[in-house]
KOLBA-568648 format. One record per residue (C-alpha): residue in one letter; x, y, z. Coordinates in steps of 0.02 Angstrom, whole numbers, padded with zeros to 5 digits, always signed. Layout:
aXYZ
...
//
This chain:
x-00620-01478-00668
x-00638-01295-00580
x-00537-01170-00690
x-00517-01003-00581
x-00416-00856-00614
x-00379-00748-00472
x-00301-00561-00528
x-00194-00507-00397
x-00065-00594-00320
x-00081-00471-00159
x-00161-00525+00023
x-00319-00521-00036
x-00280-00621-00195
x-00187-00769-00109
x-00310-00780+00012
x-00447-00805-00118
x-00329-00941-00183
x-00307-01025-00029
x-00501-01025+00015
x-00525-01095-00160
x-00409-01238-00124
x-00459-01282+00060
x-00643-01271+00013
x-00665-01303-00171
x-00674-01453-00273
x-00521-01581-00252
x-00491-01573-00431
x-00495-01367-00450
x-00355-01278-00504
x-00337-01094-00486
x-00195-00981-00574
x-00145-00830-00476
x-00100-00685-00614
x-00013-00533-00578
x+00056-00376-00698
x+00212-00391-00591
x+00336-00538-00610
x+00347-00549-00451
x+00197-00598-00311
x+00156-00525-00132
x+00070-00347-00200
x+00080-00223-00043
x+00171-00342+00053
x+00332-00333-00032
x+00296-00161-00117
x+00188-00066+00023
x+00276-00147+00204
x+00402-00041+00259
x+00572-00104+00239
x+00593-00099+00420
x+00435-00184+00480
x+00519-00373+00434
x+00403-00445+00545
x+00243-00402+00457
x+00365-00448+00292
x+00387-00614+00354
x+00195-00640+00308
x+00272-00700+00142
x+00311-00846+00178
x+00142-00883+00226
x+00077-00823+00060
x+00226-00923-00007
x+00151-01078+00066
x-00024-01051-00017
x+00065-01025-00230
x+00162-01180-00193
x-00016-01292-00178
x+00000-01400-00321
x-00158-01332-00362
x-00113-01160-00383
x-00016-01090-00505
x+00072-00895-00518
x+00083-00820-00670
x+00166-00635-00660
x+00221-00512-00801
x+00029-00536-00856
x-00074-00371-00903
x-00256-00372-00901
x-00340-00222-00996
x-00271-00105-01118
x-00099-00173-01184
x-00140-00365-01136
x-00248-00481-01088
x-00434-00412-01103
x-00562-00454-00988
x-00684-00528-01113
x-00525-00658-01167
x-00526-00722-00978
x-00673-00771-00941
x-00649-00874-01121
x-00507-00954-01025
x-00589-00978-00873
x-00725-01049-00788
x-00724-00901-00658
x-00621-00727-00628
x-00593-00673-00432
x-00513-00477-00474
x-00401-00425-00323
x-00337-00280-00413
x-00338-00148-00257
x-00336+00030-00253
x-00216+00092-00381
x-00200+00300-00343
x-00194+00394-00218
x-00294+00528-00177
x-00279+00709-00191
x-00266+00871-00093
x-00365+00978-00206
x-00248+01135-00127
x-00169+01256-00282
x+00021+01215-00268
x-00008+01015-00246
x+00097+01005-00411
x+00251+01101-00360
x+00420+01004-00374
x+00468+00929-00207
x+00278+00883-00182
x+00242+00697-00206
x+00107+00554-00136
x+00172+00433+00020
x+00129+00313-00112
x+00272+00372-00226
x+00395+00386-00081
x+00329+00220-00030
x+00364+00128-00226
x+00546+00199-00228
x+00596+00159-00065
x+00522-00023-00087
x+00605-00043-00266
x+00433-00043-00351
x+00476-00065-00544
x+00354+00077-00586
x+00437+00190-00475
x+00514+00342-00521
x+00691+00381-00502
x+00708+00531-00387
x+00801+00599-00275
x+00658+00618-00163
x+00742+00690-00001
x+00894+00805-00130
x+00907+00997-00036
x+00780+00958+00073
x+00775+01021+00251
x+00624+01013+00324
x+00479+00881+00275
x+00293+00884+00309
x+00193+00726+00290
x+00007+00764+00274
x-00106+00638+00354
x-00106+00536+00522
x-00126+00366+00472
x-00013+00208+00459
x+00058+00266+00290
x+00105+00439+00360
x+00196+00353+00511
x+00275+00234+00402
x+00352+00366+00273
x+00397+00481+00445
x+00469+00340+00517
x+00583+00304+00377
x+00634+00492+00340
x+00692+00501+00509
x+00771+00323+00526
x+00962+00296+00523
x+01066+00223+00370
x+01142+00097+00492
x+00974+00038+00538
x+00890+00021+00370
x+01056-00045+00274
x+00997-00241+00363
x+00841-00229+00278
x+00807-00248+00075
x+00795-00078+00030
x+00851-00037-00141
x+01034+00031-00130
x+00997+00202-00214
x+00862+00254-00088
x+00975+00189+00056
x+01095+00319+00008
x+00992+00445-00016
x+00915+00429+00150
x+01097+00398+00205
x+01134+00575+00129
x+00977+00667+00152
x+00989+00841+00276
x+00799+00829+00326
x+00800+00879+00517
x+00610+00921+00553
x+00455+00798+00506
x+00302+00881+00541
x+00136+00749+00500
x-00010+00857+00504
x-00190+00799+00541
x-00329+00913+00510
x-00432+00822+00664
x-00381+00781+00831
x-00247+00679+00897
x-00400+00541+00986
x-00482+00555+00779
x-00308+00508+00718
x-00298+00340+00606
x-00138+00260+00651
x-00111+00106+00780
x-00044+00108+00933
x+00099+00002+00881
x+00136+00116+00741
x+00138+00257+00816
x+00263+00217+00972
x+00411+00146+00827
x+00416+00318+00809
x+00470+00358+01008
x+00619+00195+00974
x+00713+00310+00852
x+00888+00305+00873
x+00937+00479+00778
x+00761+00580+00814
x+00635+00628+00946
x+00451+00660+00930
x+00418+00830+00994
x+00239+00856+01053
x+00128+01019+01103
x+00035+01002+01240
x-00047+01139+01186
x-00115+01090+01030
x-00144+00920+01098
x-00272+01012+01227
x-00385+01079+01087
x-00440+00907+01078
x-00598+00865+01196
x-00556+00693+01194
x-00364+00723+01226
x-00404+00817+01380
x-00521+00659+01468
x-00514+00510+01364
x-00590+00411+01451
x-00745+00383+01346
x-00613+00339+01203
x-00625+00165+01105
x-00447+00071+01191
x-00354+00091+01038
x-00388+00287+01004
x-00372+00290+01221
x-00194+00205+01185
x-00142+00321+01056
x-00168+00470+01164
x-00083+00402+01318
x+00066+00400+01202
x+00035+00577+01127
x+00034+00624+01302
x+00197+00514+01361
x+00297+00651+01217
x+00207+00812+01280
x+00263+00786+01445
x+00455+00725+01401
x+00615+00806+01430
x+00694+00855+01250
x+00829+00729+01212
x+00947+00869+01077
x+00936+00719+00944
x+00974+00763+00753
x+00800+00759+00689
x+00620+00803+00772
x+00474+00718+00715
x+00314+00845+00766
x+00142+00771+00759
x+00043+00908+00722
x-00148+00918+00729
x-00307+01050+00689
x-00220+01099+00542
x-00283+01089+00371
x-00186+01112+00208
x-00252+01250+00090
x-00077+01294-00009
x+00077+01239-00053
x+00189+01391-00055
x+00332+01398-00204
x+00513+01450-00160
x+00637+01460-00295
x+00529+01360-00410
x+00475+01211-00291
x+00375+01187-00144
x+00454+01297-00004
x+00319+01279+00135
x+00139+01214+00170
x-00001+01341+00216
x-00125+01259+00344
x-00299+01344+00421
x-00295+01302+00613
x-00465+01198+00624
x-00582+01166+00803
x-00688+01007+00833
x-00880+01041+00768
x-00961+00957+00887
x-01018+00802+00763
x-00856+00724+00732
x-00753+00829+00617
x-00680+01019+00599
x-00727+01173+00554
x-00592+01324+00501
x-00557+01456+00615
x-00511+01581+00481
x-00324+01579+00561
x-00179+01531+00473
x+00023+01433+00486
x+00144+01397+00383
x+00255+01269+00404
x+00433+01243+00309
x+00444+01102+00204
x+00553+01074+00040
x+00473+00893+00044
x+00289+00880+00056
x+00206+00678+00034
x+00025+00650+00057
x-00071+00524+00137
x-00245+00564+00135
x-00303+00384+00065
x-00314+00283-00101
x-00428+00260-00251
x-00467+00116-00351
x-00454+00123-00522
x-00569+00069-00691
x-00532-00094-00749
x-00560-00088-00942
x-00711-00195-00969
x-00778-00218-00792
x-00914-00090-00726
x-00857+00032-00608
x-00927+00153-00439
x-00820+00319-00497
x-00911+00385-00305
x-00844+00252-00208
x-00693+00157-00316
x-00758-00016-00319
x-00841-00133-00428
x-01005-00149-00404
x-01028-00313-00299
x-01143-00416-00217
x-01055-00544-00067
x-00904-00523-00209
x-01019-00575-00368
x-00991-00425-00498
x-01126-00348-00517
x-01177-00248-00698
x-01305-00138-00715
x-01385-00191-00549
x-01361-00395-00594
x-01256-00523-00552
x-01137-00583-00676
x-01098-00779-00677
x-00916-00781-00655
x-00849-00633-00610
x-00788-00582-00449
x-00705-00451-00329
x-00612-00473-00170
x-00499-00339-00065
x-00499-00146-00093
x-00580-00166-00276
x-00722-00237-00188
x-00761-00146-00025
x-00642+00016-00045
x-00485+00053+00040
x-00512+00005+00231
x-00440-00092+00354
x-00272-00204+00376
x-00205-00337+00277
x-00293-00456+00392
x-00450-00392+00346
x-00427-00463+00182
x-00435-00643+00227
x-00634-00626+00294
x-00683-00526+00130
x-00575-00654+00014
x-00688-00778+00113
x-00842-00693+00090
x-00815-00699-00111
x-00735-00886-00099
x-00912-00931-00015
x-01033-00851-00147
x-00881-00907-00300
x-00938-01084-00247
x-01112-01087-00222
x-01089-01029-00395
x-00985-01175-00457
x-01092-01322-00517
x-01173-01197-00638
x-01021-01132-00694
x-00916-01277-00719
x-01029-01333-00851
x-00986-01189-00972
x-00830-01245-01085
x-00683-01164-01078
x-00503-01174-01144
x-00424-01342-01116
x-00268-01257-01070
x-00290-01077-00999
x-00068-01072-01010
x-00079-01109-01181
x-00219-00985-01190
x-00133-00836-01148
x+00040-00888-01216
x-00059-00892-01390
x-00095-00702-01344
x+00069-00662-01341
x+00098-00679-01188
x+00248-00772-01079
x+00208-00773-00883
x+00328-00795-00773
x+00309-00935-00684
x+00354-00996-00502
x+00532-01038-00571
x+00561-00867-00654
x+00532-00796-00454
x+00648-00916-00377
x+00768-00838-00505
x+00724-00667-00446
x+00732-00714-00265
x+00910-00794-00297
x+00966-00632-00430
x+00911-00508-00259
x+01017-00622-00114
x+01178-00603-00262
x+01148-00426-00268
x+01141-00410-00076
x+01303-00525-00049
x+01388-00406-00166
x+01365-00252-00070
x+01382-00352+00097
x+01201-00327+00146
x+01056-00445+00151
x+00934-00475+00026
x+00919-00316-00082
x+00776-00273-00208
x+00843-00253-00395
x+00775-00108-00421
x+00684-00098-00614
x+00571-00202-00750
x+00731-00220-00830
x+00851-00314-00681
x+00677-00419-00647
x+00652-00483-00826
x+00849-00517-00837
x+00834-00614-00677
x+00667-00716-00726
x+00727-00760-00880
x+00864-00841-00809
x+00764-00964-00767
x+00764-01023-00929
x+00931-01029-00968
//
């Protein structure tokens, strides 16, 4: 019998079980671990709360950890402070690591650490009840807003800064950030690119939500638009970028509609300061920029600031080290070959990577399924050597003698059943609970 791990319980991770258990051995068995008790990964702690439809992928992933062959385990750390790498692969025959990129990245601009400046992927973890989350009062005395970056993060944490209580209260946002955003004073969004508006890295679909807006209006500049060769005839434009730019150009041309907030893509601007005010961020300092000729900017030497008492990044993410796997600190990956881990240039029997830990952070969550496959493929050419190694008879019993006590599929039918209470009770829908401490009390439940 097979014995996989997979470490992740994200896209990429369920997909790497489900290839394992369409194509693999009838008699394999693979045990999806996660740090979190619950599964899903960016699905249930990156989606919008508003985008239920791309939510709904759930219950695909749903179908895949209730294969008898599959097994989640959450609440289970791997590294420093649990479960260490070397101990797994004692427990199993072979390790798939779907870990993704952890950080974010930075600006690199002096006043990036001023109060009132954050990542999107902070803003994102409180409004999506993310147990590691901070508890702040992101939006508190702020104004005006500027989210840095033109991609499907920045549209997403735009989108939701400018939505309506009444239209995120059906949704499961945690009830704290739904009245903070019910409370919050921000009247301008300005998401700043420091390319052009046909460069920009947002979908088409994406980027029109923003135009459906019941409280706000996008507010475009022609002007600025024009600086972009591209903008002016796109006709030589990939369809999507094409798209994007007919829409850009749709705004510039619209009659202002005097709603309570203005969202204002802005573009040829890059940050070079965050400006203080009373102790926190006040404003953003950006050089105007002008195409190069080969595909990016160049700074003009001339200068805007722009208001903002909230300032959230987007500008990409960063894998992490994994304590005892090697590690690319240039490109944030795992060295890999076709998904086999590769140390000091060889390929270790074993050990694997799918998703962002593997090929960096790129693409959709569909793209995960063709890379999980990729790693599936080589993960079982690998298998008739591998099988023969002995390993724990019981990998459970393996890690509970480690201290450690998963929580199993049960324990997140107890969570599932703990958040539809919580949302009855406050006569929504399903609501997140909102800490480790509300998950474990609702997992162990399970065993009561």
């Amino acid at each position: 019998m097979l014995h996989v791990a997979v470490v992740g319980s994200g896209p990429s991770g369920v997909y790497s079980a489900q290839g394992l258990v369409q194509s693999g051995p009838p008699d394999i068995r693979v045990d999806v671990l996660d740090r979190l008790p619950c599964p899903y990964g960016l699905v249930r702690y990156g989606v919008a709360p508003d985008h239920e439809k791309i939510k709904s992928l759930q219950n695909n992933l749903r179908a895949v950890l209730e294969d008898e062959r599959v097994r989640f385990l959450g609440g289970v750390q791997i590294g420093p402070g649990g479960i260490p790498v070397s101990r797994l692969r004692e427990l199993y025959h072979a390790v798939v690591y779907c870990v993704g990129a952890a950080t974010d990245r930075h600006l690199g601009v002096p006043g990036e650490d001023l109060p009132g400046s954050w990542s999107a992927t902070e803003f994102v973890s409180w409004y999506s009840a993310h147990p590691d989350a901070a508890v702040e009062e992101f939006v508190r005395d702020a104004r005006s807003a500027v989210v840095i970056g033109v991609g499907n993060v920045a549209v997403d944490v735009t989108r939701i800064l400018a939505r309506g209580a009444l239209e995120l209260s059906p949704t499961d946002i945690p009830e704290a950030a739904l009245a903070a955003l019910a409370a919050s004073e921000v009247t301008d969004i300005s998401m700043v690119g420091r390319r052009g508006p046909s460069q920009a890295r947002f979908t088409t679909k994406e980027l029109r939500e923003l135009g459906t807006l019941t409280d706000a209006e996008v507010v475009v500049d022609p002007v600025e638009l024009a600086l972009d060769p591209a903008y002016l005839d796109p006709s030589g434009l990939p369809a999507a970028q094409r798209r994007n730019v007919e829409v850009l150009r749709g705004w510039a041309a619209a009659t202002p509609l005097g709603r309570p907030r203005r969202i204002r893509p802005r573009f040829f601007l890059r940050p070079v300061e965050l400006l203080a005010d009373g102790g926190r961020v006040g404003a953003v300092r950006f050089e105007r920029t002008v195409p190069d000729g080969a595909g990016g900017v160049t700074g003009t030497g001339r200068y805007e600031e722009i208001e903002a008492q909230l300032v959230l990044r987007s500008v990409g993410y960063r894998g992490m080290p994994l304590d005892g796997l090697p590690f690319d600190p240039l490109l944030g990956t795992v060295p890999n070959l076709a998904g086999r881990v590769l140390r000091d240039g060889a390929v270790v029997p074993g050990e694997y990577v799918a998703g962002w830990i593997k090929r960096g952070p790129t693409g959709v969550i569909g793209t995960n399924r063709p890379c999980a496959k990729e790693t599936v493929t080589s993960l079982l050419e690998d298998a008739p050597a591998l099988v023969r190694r002995e390993v724990a008879e019981g990998p459970l019993e393996g890690l509970r003698d480690e201290g450690v006590r998963p929580v199993e599929w049960a324990g997140w039918q107890a969570i599932e059943r703990a958040e539809a209470e919580l949302g009855a009770r406050l006569g929504r829908g399903v609501v997140k609970l909102p800490d480790w401490d509300a998950l474990w009390a609702a997992a162990r439940a399970a065993n009561n």
